[in-house]
C-alpha positions in Angstrom: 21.5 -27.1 0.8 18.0 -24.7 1.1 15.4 -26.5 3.4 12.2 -25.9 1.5 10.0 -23.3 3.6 7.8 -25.2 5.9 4.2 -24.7 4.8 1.2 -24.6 7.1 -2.2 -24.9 6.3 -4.0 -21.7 7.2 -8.3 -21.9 6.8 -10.6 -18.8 6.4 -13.9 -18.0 5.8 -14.7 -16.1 3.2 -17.7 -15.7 0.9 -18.6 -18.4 -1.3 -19.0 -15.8 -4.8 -15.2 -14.8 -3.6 -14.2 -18.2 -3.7 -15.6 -19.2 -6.8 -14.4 -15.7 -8.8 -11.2 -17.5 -7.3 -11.3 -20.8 -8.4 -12.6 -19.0 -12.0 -9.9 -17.1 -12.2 -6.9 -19.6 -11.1 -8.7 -21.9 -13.4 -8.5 -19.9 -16.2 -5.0 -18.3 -15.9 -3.8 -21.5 -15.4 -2.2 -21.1 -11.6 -2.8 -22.5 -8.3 -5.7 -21.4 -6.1 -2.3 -21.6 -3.1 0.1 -19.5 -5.4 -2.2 -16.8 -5.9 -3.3 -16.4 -1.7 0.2 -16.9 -0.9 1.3 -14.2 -3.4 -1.9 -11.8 -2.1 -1.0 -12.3 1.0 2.8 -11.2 0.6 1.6 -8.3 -2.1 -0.6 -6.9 1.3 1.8 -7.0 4.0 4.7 -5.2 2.1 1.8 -2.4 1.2 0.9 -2.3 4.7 5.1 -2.4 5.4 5.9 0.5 2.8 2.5 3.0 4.1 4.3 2.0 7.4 7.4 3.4 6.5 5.9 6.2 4.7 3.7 7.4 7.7 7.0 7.4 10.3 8.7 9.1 7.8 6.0 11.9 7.5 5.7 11.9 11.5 9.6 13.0 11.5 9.3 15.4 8.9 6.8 17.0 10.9 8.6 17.1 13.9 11.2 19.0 11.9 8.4 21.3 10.0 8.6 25.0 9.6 5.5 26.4 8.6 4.9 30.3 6.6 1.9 32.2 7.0 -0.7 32.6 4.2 0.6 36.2 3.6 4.3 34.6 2.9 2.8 32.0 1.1 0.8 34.3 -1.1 4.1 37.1 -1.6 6.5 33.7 -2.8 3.6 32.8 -5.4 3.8 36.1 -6.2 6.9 36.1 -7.0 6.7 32.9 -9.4 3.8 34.6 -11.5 1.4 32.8 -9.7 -1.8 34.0 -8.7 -2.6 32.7 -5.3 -6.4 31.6 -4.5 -7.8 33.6 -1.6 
């Protein structure tokens, strides 16, 4: 059988106006003022997570990165029709 997740109570300050757009909001969409910091909170964290992810994968690219000078650059758009901006 699942144990519910142990909840803790977790205080913050934050700015009154914040907490009544809140409240307005919750009220009006009809969900708890908990549900939707609990969700926010998650939402943030796996964004913070994923541009983790995302900025170690770009630092191992990098490492790997081979790099053409502007004249090779300019000859392969060339190439494709495309006039390069100099």
């Amino acid at each position: 059988m699942l144990r519910a997740q142990e909840q803790l109570l977790l205080g913050a300050r934050i700015p009154s106006t914040l907490k009544e757009r809140l409240l307005k909001y919750c009220l009006s969409h009809g969900i708890k003022m908990n549900y939707f910091v609990t969700e926010a909170i998650k939402e943030k964290l796996q964004e913070i997570a994923e541009d983790n992810r995302l900025t170690a994968l770009a630092q191992e690219r990098l490492k790997k990165a081979e790099f053409i000078s502007q004249k090779e650059l300019n000859r392969y758009l060339l190439k494709r029709g495309i006039t390069p901006n100099v």
